[in-house]
N, C-alpha and C positions, 0 to 999 in steps of 0.2 A: 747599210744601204739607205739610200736617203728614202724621205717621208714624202710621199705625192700628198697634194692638195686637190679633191675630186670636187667636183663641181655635176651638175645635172645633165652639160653636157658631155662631159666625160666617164660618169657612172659606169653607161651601160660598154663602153668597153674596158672598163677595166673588171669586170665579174663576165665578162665572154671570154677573157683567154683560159687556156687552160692551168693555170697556178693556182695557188693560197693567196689569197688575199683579206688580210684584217684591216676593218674601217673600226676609227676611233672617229664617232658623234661628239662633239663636242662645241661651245661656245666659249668666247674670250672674258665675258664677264661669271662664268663657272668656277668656282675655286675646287669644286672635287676633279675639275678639268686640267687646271693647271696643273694640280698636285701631282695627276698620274702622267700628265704629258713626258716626266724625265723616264716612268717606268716604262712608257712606251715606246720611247727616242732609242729604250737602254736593247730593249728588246729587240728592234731591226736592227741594230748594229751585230747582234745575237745569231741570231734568225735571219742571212742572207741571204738565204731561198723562199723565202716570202717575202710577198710584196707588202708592204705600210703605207697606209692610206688617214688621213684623217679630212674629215668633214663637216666644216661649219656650218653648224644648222641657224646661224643667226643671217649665214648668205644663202644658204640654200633651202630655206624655210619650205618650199613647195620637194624637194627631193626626200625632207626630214619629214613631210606629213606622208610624204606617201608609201615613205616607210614602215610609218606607225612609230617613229621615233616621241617617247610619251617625257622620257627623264634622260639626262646626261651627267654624266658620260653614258656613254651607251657603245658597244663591239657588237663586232661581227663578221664573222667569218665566213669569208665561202672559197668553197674549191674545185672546180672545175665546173664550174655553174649552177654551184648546189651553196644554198645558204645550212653550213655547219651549224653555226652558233652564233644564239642573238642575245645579249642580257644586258640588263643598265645595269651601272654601277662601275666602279673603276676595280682590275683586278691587284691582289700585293703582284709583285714581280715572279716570285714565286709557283705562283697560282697562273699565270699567263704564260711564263715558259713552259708550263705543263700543259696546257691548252694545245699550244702549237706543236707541245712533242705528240701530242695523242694526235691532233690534227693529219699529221704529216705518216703517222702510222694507219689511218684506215682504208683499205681496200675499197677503192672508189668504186672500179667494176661491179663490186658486191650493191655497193650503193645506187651506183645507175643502174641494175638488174631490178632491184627493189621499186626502185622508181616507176621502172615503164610497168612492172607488175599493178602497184597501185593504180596509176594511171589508166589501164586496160580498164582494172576492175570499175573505174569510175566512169568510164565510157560506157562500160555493157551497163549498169545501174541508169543512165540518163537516157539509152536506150530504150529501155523496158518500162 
């Protein structure tokens, strides 16, 4: 599956549809960048049911800060408008195909249940 190039104004719809989608943060003068680029190229060829995304934070300097993008490379995962996983650092290939197999294994429902629970609970707290 080919690799989308997101940009600031394309972010916010590509984390609204309902898929998997992993962003690889990254810059062209990065060498832990490059390194991982072939392990992440290897992986959506893998993983054709998730969408690959990567994102220059050397053009997208305002998307990267508002992210909290601190060190690159940096992933992240989200799935059905839920930010999964966020960590810097590039993963072995290994370690990321495992990622996405556990990814694609968790009970969203359960998740979005969780969510609007917390969510309640912070609303009756700012109430009171």
């Amino acid at each position: 599956m080919a690799i989308k190039e997101l940009t600031q104004t394309t972010f916010e719809d590509a984390i609204k549809d309902d898929n998997i989608l992993i962003i690889d943060f990254w810059a062209p003068w990065c060498g832990p960048c490059r390194q991982f680029a072939p392990v992440f190229e290897k992986a959506a060829e893998k993983f054709t049911n998730i969408e690959f995304a990567k994102i220059n934070t050397e053009e997208e300097q305002e998307l990267a800060g508002a992210l909290r993008i601190r060190s690159i490379p940096t992933l992240m995962v989200f799935r059905e408008k839920v930010l999964m996983f966020s960590q810097a650092g590039a993963l072995p290939p290994n370690q990321l195909d495992e990622l996405l197999t556990k990814i694609q294994e968790i009970d969203m429902e359960k998740v979005h249940q969780e969510i609007a629970i917390a969510q309640a609970k912070a609303d009756e707290e700012n109430q009171a």
